[in-house]
N, CA, C and O of each residue as an XYZ file, in Angstrom:
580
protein
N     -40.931     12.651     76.608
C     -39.499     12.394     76.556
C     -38.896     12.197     77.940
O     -37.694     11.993     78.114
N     -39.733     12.264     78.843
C     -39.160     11.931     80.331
C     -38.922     11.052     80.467
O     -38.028     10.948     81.307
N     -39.389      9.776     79.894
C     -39.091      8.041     79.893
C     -38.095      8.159     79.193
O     -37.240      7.713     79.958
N     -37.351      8.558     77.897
C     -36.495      8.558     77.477
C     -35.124      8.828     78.853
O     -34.169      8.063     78.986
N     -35.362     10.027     79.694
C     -34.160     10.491     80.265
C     -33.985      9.540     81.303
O     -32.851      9.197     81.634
N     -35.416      8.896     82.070
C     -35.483      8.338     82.976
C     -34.811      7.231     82.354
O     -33.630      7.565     82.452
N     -34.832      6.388     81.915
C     -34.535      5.163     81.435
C     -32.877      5.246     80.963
O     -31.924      4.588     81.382
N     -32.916      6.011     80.224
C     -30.593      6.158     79.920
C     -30.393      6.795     81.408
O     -29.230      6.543     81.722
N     -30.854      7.310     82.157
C     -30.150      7.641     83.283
C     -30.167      6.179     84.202
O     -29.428      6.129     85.186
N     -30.735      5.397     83.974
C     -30.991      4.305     85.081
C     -29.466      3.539     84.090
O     -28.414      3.247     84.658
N     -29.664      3.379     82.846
C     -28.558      2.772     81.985
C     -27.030      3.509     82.284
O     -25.965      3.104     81.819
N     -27.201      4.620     83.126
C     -25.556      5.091     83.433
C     -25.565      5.817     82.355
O     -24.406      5.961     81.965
N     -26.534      6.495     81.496
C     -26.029      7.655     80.343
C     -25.473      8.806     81.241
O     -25.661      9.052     82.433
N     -24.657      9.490     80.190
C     -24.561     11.132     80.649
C     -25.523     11.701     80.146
O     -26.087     10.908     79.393
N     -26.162     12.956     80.169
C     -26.635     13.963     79.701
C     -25.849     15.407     79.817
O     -25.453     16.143     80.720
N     -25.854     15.379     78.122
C     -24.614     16.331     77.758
C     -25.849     17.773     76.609
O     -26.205     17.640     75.438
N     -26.061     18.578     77.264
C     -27.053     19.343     76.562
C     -25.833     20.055     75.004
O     -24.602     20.068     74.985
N     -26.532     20.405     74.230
C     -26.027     20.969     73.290
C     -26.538     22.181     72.259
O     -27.481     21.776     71.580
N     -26.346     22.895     72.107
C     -26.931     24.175     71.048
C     -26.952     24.058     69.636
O     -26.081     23.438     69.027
N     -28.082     24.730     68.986
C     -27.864     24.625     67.587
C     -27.583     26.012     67.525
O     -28.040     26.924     68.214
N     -26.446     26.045     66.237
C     -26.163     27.204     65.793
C     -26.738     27.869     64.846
O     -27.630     27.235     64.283
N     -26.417     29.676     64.192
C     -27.526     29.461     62.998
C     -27.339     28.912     61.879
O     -28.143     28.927     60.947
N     -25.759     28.140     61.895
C     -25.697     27.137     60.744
C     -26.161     26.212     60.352
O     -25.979     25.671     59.262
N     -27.315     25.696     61.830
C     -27.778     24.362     61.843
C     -26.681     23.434     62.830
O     -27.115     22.413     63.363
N     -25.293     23.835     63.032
C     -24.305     22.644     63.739
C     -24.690     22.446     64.770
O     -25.454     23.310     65.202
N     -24.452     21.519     65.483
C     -24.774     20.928     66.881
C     -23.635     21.093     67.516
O     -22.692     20.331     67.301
N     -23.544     22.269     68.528
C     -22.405     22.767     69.220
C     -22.409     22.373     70.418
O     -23.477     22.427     71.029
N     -21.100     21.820     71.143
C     -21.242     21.518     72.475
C     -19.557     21.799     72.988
O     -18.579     21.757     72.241
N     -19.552     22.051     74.271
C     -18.418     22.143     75.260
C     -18.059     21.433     75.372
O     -18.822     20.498     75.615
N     -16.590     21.141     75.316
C     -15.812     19.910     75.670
C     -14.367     20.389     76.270
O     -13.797     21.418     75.905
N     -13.860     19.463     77.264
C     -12.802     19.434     77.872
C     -11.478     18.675     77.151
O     -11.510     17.472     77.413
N     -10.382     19.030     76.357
C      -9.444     18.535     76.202
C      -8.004     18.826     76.782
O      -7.187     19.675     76.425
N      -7.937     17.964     77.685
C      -7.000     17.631     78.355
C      -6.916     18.795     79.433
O      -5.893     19.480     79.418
N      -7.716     19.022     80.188
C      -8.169     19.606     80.988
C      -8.881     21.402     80.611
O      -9.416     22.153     81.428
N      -8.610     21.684     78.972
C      -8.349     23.044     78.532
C     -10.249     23.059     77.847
O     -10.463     22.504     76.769
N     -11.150     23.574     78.439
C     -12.058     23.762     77.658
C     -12.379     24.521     76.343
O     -11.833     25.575     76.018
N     -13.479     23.764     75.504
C     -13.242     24.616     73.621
C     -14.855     24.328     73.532
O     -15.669     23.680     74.190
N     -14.879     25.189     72.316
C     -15.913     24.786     71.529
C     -16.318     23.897     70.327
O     -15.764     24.164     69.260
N     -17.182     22.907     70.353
C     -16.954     22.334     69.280
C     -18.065     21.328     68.554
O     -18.801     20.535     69.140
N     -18.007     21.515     67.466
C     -18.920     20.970     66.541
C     -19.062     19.492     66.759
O     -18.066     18.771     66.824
N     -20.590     18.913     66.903
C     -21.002     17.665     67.044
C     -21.041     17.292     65.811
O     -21.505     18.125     65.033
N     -20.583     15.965     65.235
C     -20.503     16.019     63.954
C     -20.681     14.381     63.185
O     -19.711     13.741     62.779
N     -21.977     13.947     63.109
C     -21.947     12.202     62.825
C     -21.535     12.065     61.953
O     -21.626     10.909     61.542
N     -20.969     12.840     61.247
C     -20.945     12.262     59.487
C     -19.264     12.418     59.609
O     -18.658     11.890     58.677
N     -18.435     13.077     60.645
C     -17.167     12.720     60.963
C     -16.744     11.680     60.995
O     -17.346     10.941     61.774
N     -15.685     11.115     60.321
C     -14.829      9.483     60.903
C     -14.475      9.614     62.343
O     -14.879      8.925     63.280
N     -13.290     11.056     62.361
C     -12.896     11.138     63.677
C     -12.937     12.649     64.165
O     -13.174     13.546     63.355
N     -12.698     12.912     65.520
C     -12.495     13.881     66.206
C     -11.132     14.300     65.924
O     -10.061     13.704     65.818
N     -11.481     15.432     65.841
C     -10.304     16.595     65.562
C     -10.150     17.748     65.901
O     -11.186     18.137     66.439
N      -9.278     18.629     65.865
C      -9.144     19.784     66.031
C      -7.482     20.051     65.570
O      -6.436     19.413     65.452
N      -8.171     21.879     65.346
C      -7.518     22.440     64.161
C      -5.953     22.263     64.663
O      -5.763     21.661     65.720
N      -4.663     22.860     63.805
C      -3.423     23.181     64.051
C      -3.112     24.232     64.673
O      -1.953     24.428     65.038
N      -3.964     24.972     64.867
C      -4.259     26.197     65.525
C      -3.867     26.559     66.627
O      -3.135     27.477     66.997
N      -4.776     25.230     67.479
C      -5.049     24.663     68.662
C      -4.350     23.966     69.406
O      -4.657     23.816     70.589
N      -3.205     23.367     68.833
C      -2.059     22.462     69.438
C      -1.738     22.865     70.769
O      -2.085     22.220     71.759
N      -1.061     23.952     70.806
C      -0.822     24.302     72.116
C      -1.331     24.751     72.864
O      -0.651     24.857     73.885
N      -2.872     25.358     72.972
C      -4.155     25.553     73.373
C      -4.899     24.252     74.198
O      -5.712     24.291     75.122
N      -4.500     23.482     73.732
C      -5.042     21.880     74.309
C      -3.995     21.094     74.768
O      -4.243     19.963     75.185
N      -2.710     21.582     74.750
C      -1.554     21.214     75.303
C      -1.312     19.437     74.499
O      -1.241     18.381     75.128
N      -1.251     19.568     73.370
C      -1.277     18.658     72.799
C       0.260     17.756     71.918
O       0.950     18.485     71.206
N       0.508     16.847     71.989
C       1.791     16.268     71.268
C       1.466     16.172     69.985
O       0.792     15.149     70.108
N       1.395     16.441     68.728
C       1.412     16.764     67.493
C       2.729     15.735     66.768
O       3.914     16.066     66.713
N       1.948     14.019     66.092
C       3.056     13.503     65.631
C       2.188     12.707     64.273
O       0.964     12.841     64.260
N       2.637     12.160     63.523
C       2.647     11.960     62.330
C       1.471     11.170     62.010
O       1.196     10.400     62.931
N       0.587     11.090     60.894
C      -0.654     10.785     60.422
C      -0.328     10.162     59.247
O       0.427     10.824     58.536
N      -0.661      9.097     58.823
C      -0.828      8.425     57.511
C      -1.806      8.926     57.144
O      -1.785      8.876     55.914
N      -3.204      9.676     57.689
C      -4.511      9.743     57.281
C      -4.369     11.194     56.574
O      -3.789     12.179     57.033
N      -5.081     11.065     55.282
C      -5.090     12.467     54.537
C      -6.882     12.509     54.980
O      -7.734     11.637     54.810
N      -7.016     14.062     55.674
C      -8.289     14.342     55.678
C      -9.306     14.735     54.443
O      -8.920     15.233     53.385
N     -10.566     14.447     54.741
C     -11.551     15.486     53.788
C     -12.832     15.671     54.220
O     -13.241     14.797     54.985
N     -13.556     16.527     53.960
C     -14.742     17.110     54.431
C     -15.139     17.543     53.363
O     -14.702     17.197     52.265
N     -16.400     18.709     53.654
C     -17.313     19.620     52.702
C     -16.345     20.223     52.129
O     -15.765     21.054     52.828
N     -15.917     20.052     50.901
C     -15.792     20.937     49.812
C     -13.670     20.872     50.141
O     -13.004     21.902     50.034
N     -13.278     20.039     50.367
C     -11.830     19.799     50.809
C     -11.460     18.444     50.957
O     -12.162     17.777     51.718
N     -10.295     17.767     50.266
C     -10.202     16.620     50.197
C      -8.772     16.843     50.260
O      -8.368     17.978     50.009
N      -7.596     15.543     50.683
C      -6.323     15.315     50.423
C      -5.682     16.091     51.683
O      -4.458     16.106     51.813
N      -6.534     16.741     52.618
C      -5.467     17.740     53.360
C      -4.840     16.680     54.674
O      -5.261     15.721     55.321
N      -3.361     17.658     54.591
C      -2.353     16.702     56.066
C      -2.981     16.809     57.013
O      -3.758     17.719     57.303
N      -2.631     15.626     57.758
C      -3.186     15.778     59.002
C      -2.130     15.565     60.380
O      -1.278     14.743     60.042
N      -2.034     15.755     60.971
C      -1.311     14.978     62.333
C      -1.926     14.002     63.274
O      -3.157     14.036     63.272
N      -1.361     13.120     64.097
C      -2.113     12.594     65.021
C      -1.704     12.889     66.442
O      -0.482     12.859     66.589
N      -2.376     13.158     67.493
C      -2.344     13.641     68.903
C      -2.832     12.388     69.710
O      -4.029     12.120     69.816
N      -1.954     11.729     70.204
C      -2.471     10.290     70.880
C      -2.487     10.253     72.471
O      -1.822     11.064     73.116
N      -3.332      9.209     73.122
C      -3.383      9.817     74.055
C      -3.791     11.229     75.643
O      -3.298     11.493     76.739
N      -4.918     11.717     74.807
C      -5.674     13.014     75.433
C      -6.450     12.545     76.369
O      -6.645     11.329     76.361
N      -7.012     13.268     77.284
C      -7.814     13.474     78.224
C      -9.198     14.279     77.542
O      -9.161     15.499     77.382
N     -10.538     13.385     77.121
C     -11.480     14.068     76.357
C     -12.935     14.180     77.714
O     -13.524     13.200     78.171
N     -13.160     15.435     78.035
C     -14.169     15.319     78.972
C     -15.280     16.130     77.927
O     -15.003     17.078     77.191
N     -16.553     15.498     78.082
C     -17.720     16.297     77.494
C     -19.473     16.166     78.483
O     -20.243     15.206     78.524
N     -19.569     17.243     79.008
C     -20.400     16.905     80.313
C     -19.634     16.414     81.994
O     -18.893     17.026     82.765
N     -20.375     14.766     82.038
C     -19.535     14.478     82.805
C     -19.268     13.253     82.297
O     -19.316     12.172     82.883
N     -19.086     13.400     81.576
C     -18.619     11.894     80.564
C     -17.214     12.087     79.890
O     -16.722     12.950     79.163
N     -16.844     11.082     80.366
C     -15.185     11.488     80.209
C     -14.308      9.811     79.156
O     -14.894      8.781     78.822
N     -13.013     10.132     78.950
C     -12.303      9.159     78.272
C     -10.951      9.506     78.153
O     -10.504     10.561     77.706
N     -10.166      8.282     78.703
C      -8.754      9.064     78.691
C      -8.198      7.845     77.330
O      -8.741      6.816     76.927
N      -6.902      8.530     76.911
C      -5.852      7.882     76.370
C      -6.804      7.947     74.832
O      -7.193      6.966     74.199
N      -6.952      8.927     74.597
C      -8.238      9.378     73.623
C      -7.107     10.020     72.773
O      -6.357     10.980     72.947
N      -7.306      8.997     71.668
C      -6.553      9.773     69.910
C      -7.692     10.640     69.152
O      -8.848     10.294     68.907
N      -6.981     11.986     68.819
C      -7.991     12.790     67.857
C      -6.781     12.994     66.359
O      -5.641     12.538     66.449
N      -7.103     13.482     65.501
C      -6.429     13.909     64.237
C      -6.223     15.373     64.392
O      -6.986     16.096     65.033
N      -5.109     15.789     63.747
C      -4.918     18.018     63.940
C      -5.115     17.867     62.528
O      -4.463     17.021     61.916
N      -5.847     18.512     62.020
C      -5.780     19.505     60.486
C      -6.260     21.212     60.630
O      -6.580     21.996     61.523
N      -6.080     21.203     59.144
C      -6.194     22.862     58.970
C      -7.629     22.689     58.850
O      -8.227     21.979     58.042
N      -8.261     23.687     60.072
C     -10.112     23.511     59.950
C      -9.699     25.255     59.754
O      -9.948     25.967     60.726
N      -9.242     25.739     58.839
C      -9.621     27.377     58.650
C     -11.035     27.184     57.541
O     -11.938     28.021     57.540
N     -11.047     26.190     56.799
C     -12.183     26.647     55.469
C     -13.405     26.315     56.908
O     -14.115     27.319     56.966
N     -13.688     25.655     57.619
C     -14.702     25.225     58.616
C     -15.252     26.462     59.069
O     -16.407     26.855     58.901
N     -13.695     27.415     60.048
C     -14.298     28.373     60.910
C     -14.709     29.785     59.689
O     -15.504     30.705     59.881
N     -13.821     29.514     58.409
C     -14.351     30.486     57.444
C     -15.600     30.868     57.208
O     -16.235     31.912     57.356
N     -15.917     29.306     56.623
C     -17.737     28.915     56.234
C     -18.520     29.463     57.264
O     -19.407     30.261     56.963
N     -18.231     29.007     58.976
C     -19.148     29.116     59.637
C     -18.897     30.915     60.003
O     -20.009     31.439     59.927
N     -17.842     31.951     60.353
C     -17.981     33.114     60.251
C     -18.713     33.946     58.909
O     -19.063     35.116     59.057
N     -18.905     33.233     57.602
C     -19.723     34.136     56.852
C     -21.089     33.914     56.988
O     -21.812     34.529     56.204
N     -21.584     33.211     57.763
C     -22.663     33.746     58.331
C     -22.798     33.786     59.661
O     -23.774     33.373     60.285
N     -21.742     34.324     60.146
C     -21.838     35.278     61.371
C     -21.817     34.536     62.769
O     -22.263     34.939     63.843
N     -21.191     33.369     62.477
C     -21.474     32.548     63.746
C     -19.660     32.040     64.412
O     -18.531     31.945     63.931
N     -19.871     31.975     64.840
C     -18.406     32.098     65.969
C     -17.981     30.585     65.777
O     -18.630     29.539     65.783
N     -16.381     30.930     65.572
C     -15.602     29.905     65.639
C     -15.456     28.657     66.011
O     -16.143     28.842     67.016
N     -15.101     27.277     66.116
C     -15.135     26.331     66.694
C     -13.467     26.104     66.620
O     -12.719     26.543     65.747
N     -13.068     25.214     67.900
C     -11.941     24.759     68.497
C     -11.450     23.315     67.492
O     -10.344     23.176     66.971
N     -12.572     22.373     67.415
C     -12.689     21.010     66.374
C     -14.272     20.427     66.476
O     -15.364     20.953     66.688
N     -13.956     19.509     66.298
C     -14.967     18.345     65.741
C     -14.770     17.406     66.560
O     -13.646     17.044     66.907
N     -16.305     16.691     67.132
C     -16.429     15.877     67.975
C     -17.405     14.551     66.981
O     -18.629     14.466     66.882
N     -16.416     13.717     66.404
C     -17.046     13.060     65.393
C     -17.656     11.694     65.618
O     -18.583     11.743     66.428
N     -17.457     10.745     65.239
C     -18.326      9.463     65.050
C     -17.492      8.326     66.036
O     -17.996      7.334     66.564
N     -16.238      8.720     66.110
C     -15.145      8.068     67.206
C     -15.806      7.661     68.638
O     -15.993      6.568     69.173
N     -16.159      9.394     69.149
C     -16.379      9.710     70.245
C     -18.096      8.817     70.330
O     -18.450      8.023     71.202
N     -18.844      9.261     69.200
C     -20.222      8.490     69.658
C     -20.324      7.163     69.337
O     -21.324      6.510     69.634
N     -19.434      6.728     68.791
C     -19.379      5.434     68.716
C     -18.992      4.427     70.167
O     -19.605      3.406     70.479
N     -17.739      5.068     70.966
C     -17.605      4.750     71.771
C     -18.314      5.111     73.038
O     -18.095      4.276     73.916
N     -18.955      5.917     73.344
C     -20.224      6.516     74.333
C     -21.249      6.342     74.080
O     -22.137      7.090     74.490
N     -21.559      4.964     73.073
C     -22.749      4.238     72.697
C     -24.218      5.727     72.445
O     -25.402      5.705     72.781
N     -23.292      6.967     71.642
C     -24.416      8.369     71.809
C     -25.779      7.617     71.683
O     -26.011      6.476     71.280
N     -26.631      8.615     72.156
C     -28.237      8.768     71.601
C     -28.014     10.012     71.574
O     -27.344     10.566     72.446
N     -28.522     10.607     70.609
C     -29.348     12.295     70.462
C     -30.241     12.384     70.058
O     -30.664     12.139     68.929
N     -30.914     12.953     71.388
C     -32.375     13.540     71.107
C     -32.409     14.737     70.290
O     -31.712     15.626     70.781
N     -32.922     15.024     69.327
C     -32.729     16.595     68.735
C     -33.693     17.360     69.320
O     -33.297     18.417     69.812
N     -35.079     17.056     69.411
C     -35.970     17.760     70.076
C     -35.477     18.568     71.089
O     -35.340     19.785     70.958
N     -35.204     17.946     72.097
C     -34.768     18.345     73.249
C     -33.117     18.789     73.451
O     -32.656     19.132     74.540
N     -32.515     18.729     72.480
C     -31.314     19.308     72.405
C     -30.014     18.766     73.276
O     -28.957     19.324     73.574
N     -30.590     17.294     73.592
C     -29.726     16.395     74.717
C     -28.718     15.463     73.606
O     -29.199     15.218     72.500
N     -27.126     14.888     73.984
C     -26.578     13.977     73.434
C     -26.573     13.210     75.006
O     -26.562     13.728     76.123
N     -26.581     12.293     74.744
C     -26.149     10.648     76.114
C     -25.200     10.645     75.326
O     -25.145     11.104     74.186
N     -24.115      9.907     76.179
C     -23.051      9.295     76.272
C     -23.013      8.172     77.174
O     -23.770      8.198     78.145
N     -22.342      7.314     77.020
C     -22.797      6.152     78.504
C     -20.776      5.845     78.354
O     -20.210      5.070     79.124
């Protein structure tokens, strides 16, 4: 896997390491808007989000969403939109970065009954879509370019 790193590093990737939890999630650190969180890597996300919780934690503008969210086992819920953020993850960065606010309590619920610590949001299909991701799982690396 050294040709792998060698080769996206010559391509201008980041290398952004990440943890599995014992839920199985792919957890990684991220910077929003200068305020660091924790947060779930998530491909099967449309978009990046984070909870209502968190609004003022991420120093965030909180304004109106046409988009009704849904996930595992939750469908129809409001959402807000936060336009405009500062998203750093590693050293791979993106400004003027829109995420969605919803209620992620059933998320941090699920993931505290089996004993595993909270998350801030979701780093979804937005973000790797636009940072052209690779993830290695083996090695526990996401690129971003």
């Amino acid at each position: 896997m050294k040709d792998l790193q060698e080769v996206l590093k010559k391509e201008k990737y980041k290398k952004i390491h990440f943890k599995v939890s014992k839920t199985q999630h792919l957890l990684v650190k991220a910077s929003l808007n200068g305020v660091t969180g924790n947060f779930i890597l998530d491909t099967g996300a449309s978009n990046s989000c984070v909870g209502f919780d968190n609004v003022d934690f991420f120093n965030l503008t909180a304004g109106k969403s046409k988009t009704k969210a849904a996930g595992a086992g939750a469908t129809g819920m409001f959402t807000q939109l936060a336009k405009n953020n500062d998203l750093k993850i590693g050293r791979w960065k993106t400004d003027g970065f829109h995420l969605i606010i919803f209620d992620m309590t059933h998320v941090n619920q699920a993931l505290q009954q089996y004993k595993a610590k909270p998350v801030h949001g979701i780093i979804g299909a937005d973000v790797l879509l636009e940072g052209k991701a690779i993830i290695d799982y083996y090695n526990h690396c996401l690129y971003l370019k």
